[in-house]
C-alpha positions as CSV (number, residue, x, y, z in Angstrom):
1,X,-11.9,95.7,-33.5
2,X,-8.8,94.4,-36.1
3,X,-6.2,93.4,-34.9
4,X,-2.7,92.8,-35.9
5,X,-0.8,90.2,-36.4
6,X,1.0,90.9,-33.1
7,X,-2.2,91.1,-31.4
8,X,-3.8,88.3,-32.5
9,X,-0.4,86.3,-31.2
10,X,-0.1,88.3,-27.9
11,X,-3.9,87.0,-27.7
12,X,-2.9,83.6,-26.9
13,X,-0.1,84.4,-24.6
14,X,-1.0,82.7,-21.0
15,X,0.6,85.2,-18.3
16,X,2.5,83.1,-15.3
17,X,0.8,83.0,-12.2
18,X,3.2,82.3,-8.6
19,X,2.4,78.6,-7.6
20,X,0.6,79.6,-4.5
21,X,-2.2,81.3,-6.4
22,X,-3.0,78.9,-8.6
23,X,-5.2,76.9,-6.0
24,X,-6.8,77.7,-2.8
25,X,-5.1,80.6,-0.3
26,X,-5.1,81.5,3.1
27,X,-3.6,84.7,4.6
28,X,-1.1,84.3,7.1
29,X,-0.7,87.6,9.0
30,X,2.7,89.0,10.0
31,X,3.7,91.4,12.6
32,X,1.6,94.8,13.0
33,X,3.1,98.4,10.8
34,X,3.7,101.4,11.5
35,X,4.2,104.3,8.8
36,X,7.5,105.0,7.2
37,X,7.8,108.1,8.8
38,X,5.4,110.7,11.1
39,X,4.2,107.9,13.0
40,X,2.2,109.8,15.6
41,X,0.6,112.2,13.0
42,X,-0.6,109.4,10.4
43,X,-2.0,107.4,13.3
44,X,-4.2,110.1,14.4
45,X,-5.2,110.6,10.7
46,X,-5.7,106.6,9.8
47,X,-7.1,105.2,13.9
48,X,-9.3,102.3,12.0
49,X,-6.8,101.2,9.4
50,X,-3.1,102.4,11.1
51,X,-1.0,99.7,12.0
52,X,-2.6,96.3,10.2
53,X,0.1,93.7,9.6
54,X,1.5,92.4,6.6
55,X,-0.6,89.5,4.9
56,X,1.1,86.8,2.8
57,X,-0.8,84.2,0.8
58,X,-0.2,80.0,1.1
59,X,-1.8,77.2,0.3
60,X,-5.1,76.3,1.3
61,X,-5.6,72.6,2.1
62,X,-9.1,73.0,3.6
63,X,-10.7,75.9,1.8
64,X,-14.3,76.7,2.7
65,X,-17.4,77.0,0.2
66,X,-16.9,80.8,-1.4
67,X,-20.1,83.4,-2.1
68,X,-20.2,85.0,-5.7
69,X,-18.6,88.9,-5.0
70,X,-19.2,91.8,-6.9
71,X,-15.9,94.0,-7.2
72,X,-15.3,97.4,-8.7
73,X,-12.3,98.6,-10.7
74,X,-10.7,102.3,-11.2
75,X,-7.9,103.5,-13.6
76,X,-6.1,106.1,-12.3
77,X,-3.9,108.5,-13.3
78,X,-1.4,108.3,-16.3
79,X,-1.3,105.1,-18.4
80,X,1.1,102.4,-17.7
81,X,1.7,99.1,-19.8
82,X,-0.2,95.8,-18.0
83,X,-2.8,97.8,-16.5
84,X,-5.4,95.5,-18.9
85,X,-3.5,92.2,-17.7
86,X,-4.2,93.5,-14.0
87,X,-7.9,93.6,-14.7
88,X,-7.9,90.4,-16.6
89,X,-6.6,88.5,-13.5
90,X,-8.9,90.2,-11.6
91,X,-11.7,89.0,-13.6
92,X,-10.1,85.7,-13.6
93,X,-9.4,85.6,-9.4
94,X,-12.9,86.9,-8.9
95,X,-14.9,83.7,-11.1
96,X,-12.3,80.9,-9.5
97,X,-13.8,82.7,-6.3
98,X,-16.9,82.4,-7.4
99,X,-18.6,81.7,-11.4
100,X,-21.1,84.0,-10.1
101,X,-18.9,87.0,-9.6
102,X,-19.3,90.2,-11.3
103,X,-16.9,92.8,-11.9
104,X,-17.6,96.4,-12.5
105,X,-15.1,98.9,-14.6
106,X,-15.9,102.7,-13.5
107,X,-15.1,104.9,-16.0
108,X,-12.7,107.6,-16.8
109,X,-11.3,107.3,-13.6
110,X,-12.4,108.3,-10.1
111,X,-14.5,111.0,-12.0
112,X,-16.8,107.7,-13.2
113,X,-16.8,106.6,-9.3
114,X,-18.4,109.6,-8.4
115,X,-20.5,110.0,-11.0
116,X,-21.9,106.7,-11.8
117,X,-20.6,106.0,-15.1
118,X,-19.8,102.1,-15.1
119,X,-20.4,99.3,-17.7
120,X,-19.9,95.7,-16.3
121,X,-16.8,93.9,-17.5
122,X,-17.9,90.9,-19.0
123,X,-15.5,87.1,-20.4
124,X,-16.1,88.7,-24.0
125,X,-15.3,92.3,-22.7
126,X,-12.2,91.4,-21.0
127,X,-11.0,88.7,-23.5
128,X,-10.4,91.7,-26.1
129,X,-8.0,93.1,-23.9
130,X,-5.7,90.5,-22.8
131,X,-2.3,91.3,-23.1
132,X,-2.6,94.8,-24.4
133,X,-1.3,98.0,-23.3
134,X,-3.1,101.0,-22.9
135,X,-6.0,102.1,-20.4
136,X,-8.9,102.2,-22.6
137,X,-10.9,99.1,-21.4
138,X,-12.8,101.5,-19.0
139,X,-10.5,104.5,-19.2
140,X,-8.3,107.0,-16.8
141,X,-8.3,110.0,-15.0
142,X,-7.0,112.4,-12.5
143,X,-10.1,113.1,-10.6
144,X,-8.7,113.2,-6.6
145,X,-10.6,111.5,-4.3
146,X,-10.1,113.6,-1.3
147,X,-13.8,114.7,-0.4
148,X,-16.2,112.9,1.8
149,X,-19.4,114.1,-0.4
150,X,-17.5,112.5,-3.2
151,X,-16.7,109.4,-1.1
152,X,-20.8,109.5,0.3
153,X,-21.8,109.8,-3.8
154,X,-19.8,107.2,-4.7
155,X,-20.9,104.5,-1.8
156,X,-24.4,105.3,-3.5
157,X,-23.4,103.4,-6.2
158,X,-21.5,100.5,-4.8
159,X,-25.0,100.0,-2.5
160,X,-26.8,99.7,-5.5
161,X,-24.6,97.3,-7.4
162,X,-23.9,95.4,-4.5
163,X,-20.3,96.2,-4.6
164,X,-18.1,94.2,-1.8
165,X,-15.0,96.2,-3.1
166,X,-13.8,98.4,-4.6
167,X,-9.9,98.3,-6.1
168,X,-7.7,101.4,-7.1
169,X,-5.2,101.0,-9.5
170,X,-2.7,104.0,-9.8
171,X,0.9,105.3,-8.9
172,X,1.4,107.1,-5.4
173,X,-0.8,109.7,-5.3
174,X,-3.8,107.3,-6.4
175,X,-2.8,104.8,-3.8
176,X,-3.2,107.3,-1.3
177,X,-6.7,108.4,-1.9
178,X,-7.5,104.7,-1.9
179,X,-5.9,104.6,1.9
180,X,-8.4,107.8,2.5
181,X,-11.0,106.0,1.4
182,X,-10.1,103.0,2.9
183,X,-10.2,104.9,5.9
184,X,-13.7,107.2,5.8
185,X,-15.5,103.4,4.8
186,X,-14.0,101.7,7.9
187,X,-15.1,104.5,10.2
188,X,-18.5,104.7,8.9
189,X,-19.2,101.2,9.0
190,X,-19.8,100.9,4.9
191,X,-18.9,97.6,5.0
192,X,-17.1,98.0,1.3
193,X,-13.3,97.2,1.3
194,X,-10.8,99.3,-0.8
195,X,-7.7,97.8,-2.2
196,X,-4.4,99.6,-4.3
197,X,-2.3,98.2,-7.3
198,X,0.8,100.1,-7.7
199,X,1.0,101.5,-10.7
200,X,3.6,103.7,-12.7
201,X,6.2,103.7,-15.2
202,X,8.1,106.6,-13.4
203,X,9.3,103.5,-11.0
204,X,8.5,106.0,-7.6
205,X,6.3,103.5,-6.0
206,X,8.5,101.1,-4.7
207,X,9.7,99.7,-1.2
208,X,10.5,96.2,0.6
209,X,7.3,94.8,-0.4
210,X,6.8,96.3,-3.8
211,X,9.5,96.0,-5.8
212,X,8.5,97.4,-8.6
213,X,5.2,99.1,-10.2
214,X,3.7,97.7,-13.3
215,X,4.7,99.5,-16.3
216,X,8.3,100.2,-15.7
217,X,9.6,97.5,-16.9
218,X,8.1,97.6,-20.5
219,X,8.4,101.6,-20.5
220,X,12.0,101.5,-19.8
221,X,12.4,98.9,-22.4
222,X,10.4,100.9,-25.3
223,X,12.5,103.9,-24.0
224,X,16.3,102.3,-24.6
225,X,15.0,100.6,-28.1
226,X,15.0,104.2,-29.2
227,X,17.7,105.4,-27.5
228,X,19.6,102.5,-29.1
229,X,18.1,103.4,-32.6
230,X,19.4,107.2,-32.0
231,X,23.2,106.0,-30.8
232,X,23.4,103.5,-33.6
233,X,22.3,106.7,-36.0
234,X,24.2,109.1,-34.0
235,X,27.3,106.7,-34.2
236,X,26.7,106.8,-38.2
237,X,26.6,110.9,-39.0
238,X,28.8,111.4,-36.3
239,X,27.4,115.1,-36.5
240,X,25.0,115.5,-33.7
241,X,24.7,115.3,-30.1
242,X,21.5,114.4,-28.9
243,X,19.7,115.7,-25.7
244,X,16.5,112.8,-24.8
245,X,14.1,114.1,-22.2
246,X,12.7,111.0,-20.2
247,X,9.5,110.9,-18.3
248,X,10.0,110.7,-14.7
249,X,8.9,113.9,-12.6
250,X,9.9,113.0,-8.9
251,X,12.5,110.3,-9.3
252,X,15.3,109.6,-12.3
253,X,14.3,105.7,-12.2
254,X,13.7,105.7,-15.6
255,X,17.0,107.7,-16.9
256,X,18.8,105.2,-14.7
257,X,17.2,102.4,-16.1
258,X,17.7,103.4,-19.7
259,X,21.4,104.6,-18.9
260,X,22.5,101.0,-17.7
261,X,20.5,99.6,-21.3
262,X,21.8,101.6,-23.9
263,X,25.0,103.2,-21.6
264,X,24.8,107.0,-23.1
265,X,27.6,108.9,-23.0
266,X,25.9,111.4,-20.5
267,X,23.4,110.9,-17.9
268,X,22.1,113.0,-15.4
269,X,20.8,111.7,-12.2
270,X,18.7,114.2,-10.3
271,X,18.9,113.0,-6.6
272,X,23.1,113.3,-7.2
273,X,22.1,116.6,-8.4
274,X,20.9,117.6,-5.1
275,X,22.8,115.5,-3.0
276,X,25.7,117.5,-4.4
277,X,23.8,120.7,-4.3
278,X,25.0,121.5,-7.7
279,X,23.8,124.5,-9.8
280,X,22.3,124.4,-13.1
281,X,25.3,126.2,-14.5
282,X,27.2,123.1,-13.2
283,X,25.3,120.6,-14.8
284,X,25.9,122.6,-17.7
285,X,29.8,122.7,-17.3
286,X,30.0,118.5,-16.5
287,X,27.7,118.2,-20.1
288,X,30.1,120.9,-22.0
289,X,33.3,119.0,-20.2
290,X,32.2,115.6,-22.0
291,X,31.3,117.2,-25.7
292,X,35.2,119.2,-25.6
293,X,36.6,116.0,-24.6
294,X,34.7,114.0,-27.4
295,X,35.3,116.7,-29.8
296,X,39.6,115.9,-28.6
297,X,39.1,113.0,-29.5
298,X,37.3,114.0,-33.1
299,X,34.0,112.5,-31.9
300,X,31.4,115.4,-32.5
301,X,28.6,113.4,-31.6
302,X,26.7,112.0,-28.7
303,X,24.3,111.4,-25.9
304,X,22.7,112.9,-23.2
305,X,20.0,111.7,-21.1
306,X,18.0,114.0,-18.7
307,X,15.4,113.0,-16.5
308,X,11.8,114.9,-17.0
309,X,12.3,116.4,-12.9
310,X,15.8,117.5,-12.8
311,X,14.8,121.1,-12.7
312,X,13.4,120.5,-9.3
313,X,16.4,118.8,-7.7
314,X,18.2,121.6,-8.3
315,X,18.4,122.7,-5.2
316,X,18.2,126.4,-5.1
317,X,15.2,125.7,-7.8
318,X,14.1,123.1,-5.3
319,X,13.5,126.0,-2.6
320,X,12.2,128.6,-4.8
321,X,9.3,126.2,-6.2
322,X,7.8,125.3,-2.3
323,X,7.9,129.1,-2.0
324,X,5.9,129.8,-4.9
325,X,4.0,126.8,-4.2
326,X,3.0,128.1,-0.8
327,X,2.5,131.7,-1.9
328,X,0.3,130.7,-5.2
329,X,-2.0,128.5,-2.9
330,X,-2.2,131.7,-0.6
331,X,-2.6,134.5,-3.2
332,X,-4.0,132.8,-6.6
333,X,-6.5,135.3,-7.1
334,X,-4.4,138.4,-6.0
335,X,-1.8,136.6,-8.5
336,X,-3.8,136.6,-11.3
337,X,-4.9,139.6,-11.2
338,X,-1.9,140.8,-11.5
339,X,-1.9,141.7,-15.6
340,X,-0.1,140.3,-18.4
341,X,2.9,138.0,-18.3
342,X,5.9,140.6,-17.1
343,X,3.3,142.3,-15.1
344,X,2.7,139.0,-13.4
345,X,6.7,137.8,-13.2
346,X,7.3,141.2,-11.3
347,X,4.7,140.7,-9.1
348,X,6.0,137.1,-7.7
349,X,9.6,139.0,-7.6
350,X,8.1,141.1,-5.3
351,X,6.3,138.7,-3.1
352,X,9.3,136.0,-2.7
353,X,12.2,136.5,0.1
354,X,15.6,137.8,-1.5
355,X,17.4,134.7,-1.6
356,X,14.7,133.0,-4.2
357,X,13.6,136.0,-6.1
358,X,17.2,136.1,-7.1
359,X,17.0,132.7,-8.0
360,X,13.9,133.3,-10.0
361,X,15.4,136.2,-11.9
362,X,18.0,134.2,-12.9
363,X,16.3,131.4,-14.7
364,X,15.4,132.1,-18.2
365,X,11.4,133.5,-18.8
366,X,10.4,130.4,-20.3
367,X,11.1,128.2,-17.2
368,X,10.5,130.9,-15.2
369,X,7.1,131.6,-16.7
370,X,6.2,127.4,-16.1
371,X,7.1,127.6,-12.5
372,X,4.0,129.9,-11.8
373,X,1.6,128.2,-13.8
374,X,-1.2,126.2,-13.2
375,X,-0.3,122.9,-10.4
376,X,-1.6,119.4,-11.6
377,X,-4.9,117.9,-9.0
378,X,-1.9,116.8,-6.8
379,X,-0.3,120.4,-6.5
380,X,2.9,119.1,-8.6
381,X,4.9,121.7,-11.1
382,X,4.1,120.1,-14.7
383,X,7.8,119.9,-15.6
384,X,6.8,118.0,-18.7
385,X,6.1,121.1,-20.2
386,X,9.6,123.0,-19.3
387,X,11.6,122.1,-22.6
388,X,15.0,120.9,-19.9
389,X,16.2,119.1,-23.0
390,X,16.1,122.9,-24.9
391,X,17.5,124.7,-22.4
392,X,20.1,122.4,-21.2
393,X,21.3,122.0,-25.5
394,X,21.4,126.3,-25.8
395,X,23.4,126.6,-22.3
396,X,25.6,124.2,-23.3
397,X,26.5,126.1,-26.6
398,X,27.1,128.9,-24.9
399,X,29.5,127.1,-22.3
400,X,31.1,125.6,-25.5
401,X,31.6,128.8,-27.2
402,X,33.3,130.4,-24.2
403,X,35.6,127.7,-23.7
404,X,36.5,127.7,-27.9
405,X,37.7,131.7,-26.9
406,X,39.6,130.0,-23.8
407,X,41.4,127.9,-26.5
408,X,39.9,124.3,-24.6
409,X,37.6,123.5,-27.5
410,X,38.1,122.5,-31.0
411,X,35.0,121.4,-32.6
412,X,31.4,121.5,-33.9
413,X,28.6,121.3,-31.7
414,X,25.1,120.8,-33.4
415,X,22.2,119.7,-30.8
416,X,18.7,117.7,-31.4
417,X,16.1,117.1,-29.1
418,X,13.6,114.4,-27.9
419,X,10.9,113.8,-24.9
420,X,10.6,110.2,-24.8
421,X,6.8,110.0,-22.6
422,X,3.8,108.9,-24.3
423,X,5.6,106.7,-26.6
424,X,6.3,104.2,-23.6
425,X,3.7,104.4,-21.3
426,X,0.9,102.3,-23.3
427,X,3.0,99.6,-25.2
428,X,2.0,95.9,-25.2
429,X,3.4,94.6,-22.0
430,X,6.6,93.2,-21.9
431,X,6.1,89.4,-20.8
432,X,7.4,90.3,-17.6
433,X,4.8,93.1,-17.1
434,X,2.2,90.9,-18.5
435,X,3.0,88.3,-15.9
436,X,3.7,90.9,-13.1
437,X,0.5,92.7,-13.3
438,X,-1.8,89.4,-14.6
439,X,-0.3,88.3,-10.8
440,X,-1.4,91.7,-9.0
441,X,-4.6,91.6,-10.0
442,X,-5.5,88.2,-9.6
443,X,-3.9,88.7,-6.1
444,X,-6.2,91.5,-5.3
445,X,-9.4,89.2,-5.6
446,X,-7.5,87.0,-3.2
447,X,-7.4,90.3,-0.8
448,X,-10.9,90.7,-1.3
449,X,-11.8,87.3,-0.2
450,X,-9.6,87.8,2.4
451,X,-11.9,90.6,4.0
452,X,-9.7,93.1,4.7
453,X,-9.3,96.7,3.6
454,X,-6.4,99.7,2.7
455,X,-3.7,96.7,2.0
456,X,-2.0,96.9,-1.7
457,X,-1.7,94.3,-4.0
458,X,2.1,93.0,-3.7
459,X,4.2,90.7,-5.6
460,X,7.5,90.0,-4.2
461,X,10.8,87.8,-5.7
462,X,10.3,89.2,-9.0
463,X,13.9,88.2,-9.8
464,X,13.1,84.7,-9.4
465,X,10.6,83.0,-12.1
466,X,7.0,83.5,-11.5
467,X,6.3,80.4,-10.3
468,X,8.5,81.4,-7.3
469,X,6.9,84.8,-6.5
470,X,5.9,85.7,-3.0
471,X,2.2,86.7,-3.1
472,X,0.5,88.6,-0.2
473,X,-0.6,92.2,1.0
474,X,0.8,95.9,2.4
475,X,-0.9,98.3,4.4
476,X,-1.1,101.0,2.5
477,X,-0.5,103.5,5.3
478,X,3.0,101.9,6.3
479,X,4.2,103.4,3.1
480,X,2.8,107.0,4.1
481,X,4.8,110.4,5.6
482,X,3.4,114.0,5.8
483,X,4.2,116.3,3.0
484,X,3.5,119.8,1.9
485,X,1.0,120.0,-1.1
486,X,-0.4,123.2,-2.1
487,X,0.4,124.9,0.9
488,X,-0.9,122.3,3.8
489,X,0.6,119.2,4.9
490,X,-1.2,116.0,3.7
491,X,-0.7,112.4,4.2
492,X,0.9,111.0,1.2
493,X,3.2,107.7,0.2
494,X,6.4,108.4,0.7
495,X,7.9,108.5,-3.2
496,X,10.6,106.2,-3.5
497,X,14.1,108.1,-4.9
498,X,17.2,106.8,-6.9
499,X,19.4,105.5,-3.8
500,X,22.9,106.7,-4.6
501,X,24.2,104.4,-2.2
502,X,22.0,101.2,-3.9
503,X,23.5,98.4,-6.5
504,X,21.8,100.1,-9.5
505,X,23.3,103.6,-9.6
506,X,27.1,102.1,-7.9
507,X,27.2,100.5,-11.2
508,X,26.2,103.5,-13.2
509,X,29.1,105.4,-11.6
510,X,32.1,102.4,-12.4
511,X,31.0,103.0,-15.8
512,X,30.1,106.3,-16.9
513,X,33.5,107.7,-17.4
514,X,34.2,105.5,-19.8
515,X,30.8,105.7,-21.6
516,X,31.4,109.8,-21.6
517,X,34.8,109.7,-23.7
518,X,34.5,106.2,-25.9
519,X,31.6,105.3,-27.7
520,X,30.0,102.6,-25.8
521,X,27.0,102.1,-27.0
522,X,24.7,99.0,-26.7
523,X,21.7,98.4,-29.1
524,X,18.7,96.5,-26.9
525,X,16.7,96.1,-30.2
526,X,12.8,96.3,-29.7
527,X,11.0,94.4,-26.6
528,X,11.0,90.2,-27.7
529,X,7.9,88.8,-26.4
530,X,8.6,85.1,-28.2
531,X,12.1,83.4,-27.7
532,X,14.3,82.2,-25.0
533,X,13.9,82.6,-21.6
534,X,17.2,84.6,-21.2
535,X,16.0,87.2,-24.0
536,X,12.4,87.7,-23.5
537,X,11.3,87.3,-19.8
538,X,14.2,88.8,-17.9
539,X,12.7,91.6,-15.2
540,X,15.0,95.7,-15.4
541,X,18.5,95.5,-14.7
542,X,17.5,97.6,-12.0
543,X,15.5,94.8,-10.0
544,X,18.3,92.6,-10.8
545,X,21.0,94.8,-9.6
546,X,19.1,95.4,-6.5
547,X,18.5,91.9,-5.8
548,X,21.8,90.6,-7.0
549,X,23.1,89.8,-3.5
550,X,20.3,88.8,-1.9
């Protein structure tokens, strides 16, 4: 392929590895886990793998002769920045194991699992691909794991490739399929392990033990470099106010992260949205409050960041969705059979109790309209395609233009709109994500040597330089609860929400109210991969707020 300049540079870059994987490891177990929540109900549903205890990796001074191991690799799910680097030291953990070890890349996703589509990843294969962002070394998809014919087909394969493990790398949802897996191996005596990577930019997947997931870190960073370019332009025409959508469906990680970059002059925060159990009217009135107070000031211009989920931390919206939820998982067929559009609409009026068909009548059609449509494989709303940034922009205007008839605005309100998604989510890794997920995978072949099966690949410390990171392995299902998807409670982990009472969003607070009135604006510039220490390796402001004190 040709490469750029950049490439060809980022080629040589060496990701860090934590001291205590760069020789010989042995796994010192920890006290046995339990879930996060619904003890009782995800021990019933995970007997052979429920309750394993925390592994962490140290030296090995006496390590034993090691047998080559054949290991298989799934993308899964959206793209995320370093996911190349964690098959690279994969690769790389697998032939210090053994020069003999193979490694096999299924492709397209679990959809390649089950269907048999593999090539073998190879030292010229993987060499292409070092440093690189995107997904395209083998490929992703959403295919859900959640069958046992599709677990029985894919065992077919890993038989006849001789496949000792198999490793899933992919946000929550992904993670979890690995733990069913995990589980329906163990309990028919497969003898193939199964091992997660936590993966995704949306910064969900996160506890005591991971820190972070791959990806965010470089996302969030290709996110506020154009934020920063829009502010300084903004801050030039002093004309427009700009309303950026950010990726991040279940959590506001990202639009928190970005906020404490480029400090915006509006942010909204979805889990304060619910905490405060605020309307969407109200959101509207805090955004409308800022621009009159601006425009005071004679600053028609600003901007506004709004997280890709907020329409579902509303909480009256928040109700009416696991209604419809429940009743389009009940009645899809009797729904869509329904007739057009408005013939449709009146029907789920119809079918919903009072309180949230008045809620639904309310919204306008558009988001209305999304709310009914067709779930992701997980049985998510796909609020990327509700236009929040639009709709937030035109009731805004109209907020603005009743208040200019009140006599408390003077000014000119003009409104552009961006969804900031794709853009982030397969950028060269940042040198910290390089490093980050170089260490996850390389740590995962130490789990597979290790023997054991439904841990996740965890890399602790991350404040600290790499050479001090903490290197070891989760149970998956200590990260599980029981949630409602498509109508039935499943086992799923436990998604990981902006605390309100943590380091990262107490800051955000201190500051915003001066961010909303002056023009505070800081530039981040694009991500440095060659420099000093302080510019180009430092992990979010996030990790470091959270581990400030610690």
């Amino acid at each position: 392929m040709k490469k750029s300049a950049l490439q060809k540079a980022r080629a040589a870059y060496q990701p860090k590895l934590p001291i205590v994987l760069t020789g010989a490891v042995k796994a010192v177990t920890g006290n046995p886990t339990e879930s996060v929540a619904d003890q009782d109900e995800i021990k019933k549903l995970f007997p052979n793998t429920y309750g394993l205890p925390e592994l962490k990796f140290e030296k090995n001074p006496t390590p034993a002769p090691n047998k080559p191991i054949n290991v298989g690799v799934i993308l899964s799910g959206g793209q995320a920045p370093g996911g190349h680097n964690v098959i690279c030291g994969m690769f790389d953990g697998i032939k210090k194991i053994h020069r003999d070890s193979r490694l096999f890349g299924f492709l397209m996703g679990p959809g390649g699992f089950v269907d048999h589509k593999y090539i073998e990843l190879t030292a010229s294969i993987i060499d292409e691909y070092r440093n690189t962002g995107g997904f395209d070394i083998i490929g992703s998809g959403r295919t859900k794991l959640e069958k046992e014919d599709q677990f029985d087909k894919g065992l077919e394969i890993l038989k006849e490739l001789n496949i000792k493990a198999l490793v899933i790398i992919g946000g929550d949802d992904s993670n979890t399929n690995a733990a069913v897996l995990a589980e329906y191996y163990k309990k028919i005596g497969a003898g193939v392990q199964v091992i997660g990577c936590p993966k995704t930019i949306d910064g969900d997947l996160k506890n005591d033990q991971i820190e972070t997931s791959f990806g965010f870190d470089t996302a969030t960073k290709v996110y506020s470099e154009v934020i920063g370019n829009i502010q300084r332009d903004c801050n030039s025409a002093k004309k427009y106010w700009h309303f950026i959508k950010l990726m991040g469906r279940s959590a506001s990680h990202i639009a928190l992260e970005c906020a404490l970059q480029t400090q915006p002059n509006v942010c909204i925060i979805s889990e304060e949205v619910e905490d405060k159990n605020q309307t969407l009217q109200d959101v509207v009135n805090y955004i409308a409050d800022t621009v009159a107070r601006r425009a005071a000031e004679g600053n028609n211009f600003g901007t506004v960041l709004i997280p890709e989920g907020l329409i579902e931390f509303i909480p009256a919206v928040k109700k009416l969705i696991a209604e419809l939820n429940d009743l389009l998982a009940a009645k899809a067929e009797e729904f869509a059979a329904a007739g057009d559009a408005a013939e449709q609409r009146q029907w789920v009026i119809g079918q919903l109790s009072a309180e949230n068909a008045a809620t639904y009548e309310s919204l306008p059609l558009g988001v209305a309209r999304q709310l009914t449509l067709d779930r992701d494989p997980h049985g998510n709303v796909q609020v990327s395609l509700i236009e929040t940034e639009k709709l937030l922009s035109e009731m805004v205007a109209k907020r603005l233009q009743v208040m200019a008839e009140e006599g408390n605005y003077v000014g000119k309100f003009a409104a552009l709109h961006h969804f900031f998604g794709y853009e982030g989510r397969c950028a060269d890794p940042s040198n910290f994500d390089a490093d980050y997920c170089y260490a996850l995978g390389f740590n995962a072949a130490c789990l597979v040597n290790a023997g054991v099966t439904g841990y996740m690949s965890s890399v602790r410390n991350l404040v600290k330089p790499s050479v001090q990171w903490i290197a070891g392995g989760i149970p998956i299902t200590m990260m599980m609860n029981m949630e409602r998807r498509n109508g039935e409670l499943k086992p799923v982990i436990q998604k990981a929400l902006v605390r309100l009472d943590g380091a990262p969003f107490q800051k955000f607070v201190s500051q915003r109210a001066d961010w909303a009135l002056n023009t505070c604006y800081v530039y981040p510039g694009p991500i440095q991969y060659f420099g000093p220490a302080e510019v180009c390796d430092q992990p979010s402001m996030t990790l470091r707020y959270e581990h400030q004190n610690k």
